[in-house]
N, C-alpha and C positions, 0 to 999 in steps of 0.2 A: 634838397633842402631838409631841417632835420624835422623828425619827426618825436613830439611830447605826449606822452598818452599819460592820461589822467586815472587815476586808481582808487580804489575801495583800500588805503592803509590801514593798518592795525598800528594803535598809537597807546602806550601805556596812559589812565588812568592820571590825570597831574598828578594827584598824590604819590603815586609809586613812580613816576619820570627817573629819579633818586637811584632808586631798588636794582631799576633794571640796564639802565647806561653804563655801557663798558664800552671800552679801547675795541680796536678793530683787531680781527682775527690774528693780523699777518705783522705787527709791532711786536710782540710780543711772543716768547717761547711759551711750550707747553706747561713749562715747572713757574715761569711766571703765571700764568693763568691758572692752574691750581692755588697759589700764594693768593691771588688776586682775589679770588672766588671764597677763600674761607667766610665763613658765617654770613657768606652772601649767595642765599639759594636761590634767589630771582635774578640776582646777573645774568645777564645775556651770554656772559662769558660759557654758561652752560648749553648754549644754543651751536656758538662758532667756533668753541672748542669742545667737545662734550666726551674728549678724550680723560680732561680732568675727573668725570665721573666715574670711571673706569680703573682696575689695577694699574700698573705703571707698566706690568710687562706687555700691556696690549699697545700692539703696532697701530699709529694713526690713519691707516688706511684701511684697518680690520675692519669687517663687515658691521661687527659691533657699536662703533665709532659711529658710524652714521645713523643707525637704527638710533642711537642713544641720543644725537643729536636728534632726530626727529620725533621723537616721543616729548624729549623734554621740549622743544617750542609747543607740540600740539597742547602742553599740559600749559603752559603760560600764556597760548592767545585762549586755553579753556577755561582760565583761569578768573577771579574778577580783577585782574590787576590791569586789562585791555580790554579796547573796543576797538570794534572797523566800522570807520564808516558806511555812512548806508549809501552814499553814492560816491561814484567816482570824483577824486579832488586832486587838486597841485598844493603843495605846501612850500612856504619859505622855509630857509633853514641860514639862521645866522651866526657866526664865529667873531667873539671877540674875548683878545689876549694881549692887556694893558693895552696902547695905545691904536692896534691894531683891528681893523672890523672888515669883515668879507661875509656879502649876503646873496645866497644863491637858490635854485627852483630846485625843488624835491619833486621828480617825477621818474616819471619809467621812460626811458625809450627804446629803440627799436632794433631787435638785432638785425635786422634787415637793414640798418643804418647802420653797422657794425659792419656787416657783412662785406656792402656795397663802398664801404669809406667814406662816408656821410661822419661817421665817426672815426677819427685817425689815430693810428697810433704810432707809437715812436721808439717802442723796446720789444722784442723778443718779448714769449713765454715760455718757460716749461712745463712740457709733458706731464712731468707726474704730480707738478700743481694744478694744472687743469682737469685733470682726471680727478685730484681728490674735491675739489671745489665744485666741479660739473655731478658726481657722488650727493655730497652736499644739497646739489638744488634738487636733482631727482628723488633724493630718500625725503625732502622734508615737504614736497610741493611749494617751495618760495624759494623766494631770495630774497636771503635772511639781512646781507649788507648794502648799504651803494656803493656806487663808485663816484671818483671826485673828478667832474668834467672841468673844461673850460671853455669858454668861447669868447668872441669881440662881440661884447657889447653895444647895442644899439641904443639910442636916446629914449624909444616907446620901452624898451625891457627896463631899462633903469627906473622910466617912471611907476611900470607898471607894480614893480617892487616896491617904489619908496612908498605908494599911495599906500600899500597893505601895511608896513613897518613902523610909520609913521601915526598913521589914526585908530590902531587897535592894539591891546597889549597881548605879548604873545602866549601860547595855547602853552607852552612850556619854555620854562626858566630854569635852565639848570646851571649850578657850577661845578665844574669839575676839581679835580683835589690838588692837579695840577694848575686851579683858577681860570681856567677858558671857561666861560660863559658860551653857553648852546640854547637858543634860540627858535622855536617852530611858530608858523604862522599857518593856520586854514586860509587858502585864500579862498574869495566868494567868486568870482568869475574866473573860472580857467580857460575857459573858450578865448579869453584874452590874450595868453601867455599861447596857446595853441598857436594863433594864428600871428603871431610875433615871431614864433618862435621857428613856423614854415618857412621866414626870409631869412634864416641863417644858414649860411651855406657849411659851415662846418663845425661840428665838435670835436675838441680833443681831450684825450682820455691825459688824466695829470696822473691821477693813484687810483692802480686797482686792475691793468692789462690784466690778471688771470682772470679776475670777475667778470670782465666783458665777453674773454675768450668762452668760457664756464657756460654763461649764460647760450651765447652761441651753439656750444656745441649739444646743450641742453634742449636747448628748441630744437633742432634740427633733428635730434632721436625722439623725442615726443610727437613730431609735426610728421616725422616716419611709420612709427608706429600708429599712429591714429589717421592717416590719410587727409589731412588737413593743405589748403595754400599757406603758403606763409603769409603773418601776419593777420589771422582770421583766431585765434586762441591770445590768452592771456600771458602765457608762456612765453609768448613771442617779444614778449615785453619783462625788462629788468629797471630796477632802481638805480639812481644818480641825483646829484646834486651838481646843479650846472651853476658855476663861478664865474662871473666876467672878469679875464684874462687881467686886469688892471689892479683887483683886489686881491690876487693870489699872493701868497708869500711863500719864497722857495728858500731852505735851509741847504748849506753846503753836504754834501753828503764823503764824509771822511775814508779814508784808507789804513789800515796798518798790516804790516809786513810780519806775520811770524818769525821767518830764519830771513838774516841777513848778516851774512858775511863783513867781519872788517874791509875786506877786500872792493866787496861793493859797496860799503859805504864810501868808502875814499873814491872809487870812479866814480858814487855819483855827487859829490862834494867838486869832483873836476867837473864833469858834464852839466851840472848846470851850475859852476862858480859859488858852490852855495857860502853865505855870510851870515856870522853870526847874527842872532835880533831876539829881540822882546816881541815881535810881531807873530803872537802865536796863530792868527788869522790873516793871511793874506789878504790887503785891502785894495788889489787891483785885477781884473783880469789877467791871465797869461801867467801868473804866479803863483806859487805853493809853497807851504810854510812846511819842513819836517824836524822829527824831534828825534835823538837819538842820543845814547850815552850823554844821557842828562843835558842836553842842548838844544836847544831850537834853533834852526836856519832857517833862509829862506833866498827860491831864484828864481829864475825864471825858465817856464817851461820849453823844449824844445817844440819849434812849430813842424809840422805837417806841412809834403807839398802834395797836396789835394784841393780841388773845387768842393767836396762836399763842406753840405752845412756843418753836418755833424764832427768832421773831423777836426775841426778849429775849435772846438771843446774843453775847454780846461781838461775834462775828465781823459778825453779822449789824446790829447798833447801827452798827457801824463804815460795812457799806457801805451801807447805808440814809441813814445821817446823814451820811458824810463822802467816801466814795469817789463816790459818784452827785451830789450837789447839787455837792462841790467841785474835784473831777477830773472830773467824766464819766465814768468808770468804770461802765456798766450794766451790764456780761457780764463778772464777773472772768476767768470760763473763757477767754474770747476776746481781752480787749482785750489789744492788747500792751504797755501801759504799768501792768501789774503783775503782779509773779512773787509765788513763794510761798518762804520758808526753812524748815524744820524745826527744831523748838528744839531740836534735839542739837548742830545748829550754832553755837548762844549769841548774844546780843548782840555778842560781836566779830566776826562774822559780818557783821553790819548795818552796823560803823560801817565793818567794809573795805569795802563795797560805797559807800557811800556817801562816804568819802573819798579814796577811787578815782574819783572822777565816772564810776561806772557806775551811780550810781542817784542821783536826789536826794533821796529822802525814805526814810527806814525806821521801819514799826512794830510795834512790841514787844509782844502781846498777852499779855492773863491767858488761860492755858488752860482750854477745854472740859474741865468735869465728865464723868467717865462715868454720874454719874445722869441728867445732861444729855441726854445722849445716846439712855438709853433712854427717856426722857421723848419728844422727837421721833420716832422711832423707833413708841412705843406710839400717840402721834396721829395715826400716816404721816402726819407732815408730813416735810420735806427740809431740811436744814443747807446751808447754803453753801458754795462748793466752801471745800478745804482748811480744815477746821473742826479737827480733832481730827493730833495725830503720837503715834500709839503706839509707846513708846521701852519696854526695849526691843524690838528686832525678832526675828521667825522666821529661823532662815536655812533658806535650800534647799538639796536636795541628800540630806535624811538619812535622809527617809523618801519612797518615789514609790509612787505610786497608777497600776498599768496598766490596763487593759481591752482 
């Protein structure tokens, strides 16, 4: 059952909420996080990227990079723009973006819950992202982001939320420039969400698989080195925002094709019967909308004969049926002739890359289910990379997690 440990957070000051709320590390490049950061010295952007403080010729795994990150949080929780509480708390944290509202538990949990699959997950990591984020928590003593969980909701976790959202206003109101409203709540009884929170049998990890890994593999060298059991240090515990699976919103997460041959256009114009359309979004499962020499089509995916969950995937039909037989595309993660867009970017997105001759091909996918998700997730099987874009996002900065 999962385990919620209550924490001494570090929370900006309401006044400076503003000052210090940025995007998460991993949305954004390093040349955006410089742009982002100008005349903004209290950004957090300084904290999760602190490469921006730095020459340009320095490698983001330079020994530098991380010292620099850790000085500059030591300087903002020394700062008066924060306080940490004096005792350990759970916090709300709520997302709303126009018509849409998801409200979820700001806590730490367990990497022993991580460890054991108490917390599940559903994508690979990489190595040299884990190494630089695992970097990260040891040079700064925290963890500095959360991660965005999910779970099925229970009727006492829903009340226990509405009772705080409802009859108090919250400790921070923020807007963001993108217009999401960010939302934090103290709540007064954690012992309640604690023991709510022991009869759920499973979390799943929606954004953030290197941060959990990170954290992992961060205890387990601190918990080595200091001769600790696990689970008796602070360390042992990382930040999340836990979402009931029902209010989550998953954004399609898009494809384009650098080099693509006339050749393979025309096979896959055969192989999946593609017809012209105005349907720049596919509006059904099993379908995918692509754009090319100024056209949209759109057909249907070739299915997979497999029992796994994961392979009946929109993402997963695609590169099974179309990306591997008709590009060569084996290793999305590697090959260099296919990136990834996030559907907060939109279809105009796709046709400027594409009519730009910076890509030839763009496609438009129907997004991942979050039943979907925990469907694979229940089978430990694995999603393909960039499966799921949870929109909208956490930002950093509003709550930190020391040890």
């Amino acid at each position: 059952m999962a385990i919620i440990h209550p924490f001494r957070g570090w929370l900006p000051k309401i006044e400076h909420a503003d000052e210090v709320a940025s995007v998460p590390y991993d949305v954004i490049s390093t040349e955006e996080a410089r742009e982002m950061a100008k005349n903004r010295p209290n950004s957090f952007l300084h904290v999760i990227r602190p490469e921006i403080d730095l020459p340009d010729n320095i490698p983001f795994n330079d020994d530098r990079v991380y010292e620099k990150g850790a000085q500059n949080l030591k300087e903002l929780l020394q700062s008066d723009l924060y306080l940490q509480d004096e005792r350990p708390s759970l916090y709300l944290y709520q997302l709303e973006s126009g018509d849409h509202i998801q409200t979820g538990l700001f806590t730490c949990a367990s990497v022993q819950d991580y460890d054991n699959d108490v917390i599940l997950k559903h994508e690979l990591t990489r190595p040299d992202k884990e190494d630089d984020r695992t970097r990260h928590i040891l040079t700064q003593s925290a963890h500095a982001e959360p991660v965005m969980l999910t779970f099925r909701a229970t009727e006492e976790i829903r009340l226990l939320i509405e009772k705080t959202t409802i009859t108090r206003a919250p400790y921070i109101n923020h807007e963001g420039d993108d217009g999401v409203i960010h939302r934090i709540w103290k709540v007064d009884a954690p012992a309640d969400f604690v023991e709510e929170f022991s009869k759920v049998q499973h979390l799943y990890i929606a954004d953030g698989h290197h941060r959990c890994k990170s954290a992992s593999r961060a205890a387990e060298k601190l918990r080595n080195e200091q001769k600790i059991f696990p689970g008796e240090a602070e360390f042992e515990y990382f930040p999340v925002v836990l979402f009931p699976m029902e209010e989550m919103k998953i954004l399609p997460y898009n494809r384009i094709i650098y080099s693509a041959s006339p050749e393979q256009k025309e096979k896959l114009k055969k192989r999946l019967n593609l017809k012209k359309t105005d349907q720049k979004s596919p509006n059904k499962q099993g379908t995918a909308s692509f754009y090319f020499d100024s056209t949209w089509w759109i057909g249907e995916l070739p299915k997979n004969d497999s029992n796994n969950v994961a392979d009946t995937l929109d993402v997963a039909r695609l590169q099974q049926g179309v990306l591997t037989p008709l590009f060569g595309i084996e290793n999305p993660r590697t090959d260099n002739n296919i990136s990834f867009v996030g559907g907060i970017r939109g279809t105009s997105e796709l046709e400027r890359l594409v009519d730009s001759d910076k890509a030839d091909l763009a496609i438009s996918m129907y997004p991942t289910s979050i039943e979907e998700l925990l469907k694979v997730s229940d089978n430990n099987e694995l999603m393909p990379p960039k499966s799921t874009w949870f929109e909208p996002k956490i930002k950093s900065g509003f709550i930190v997690h020391t040890f």
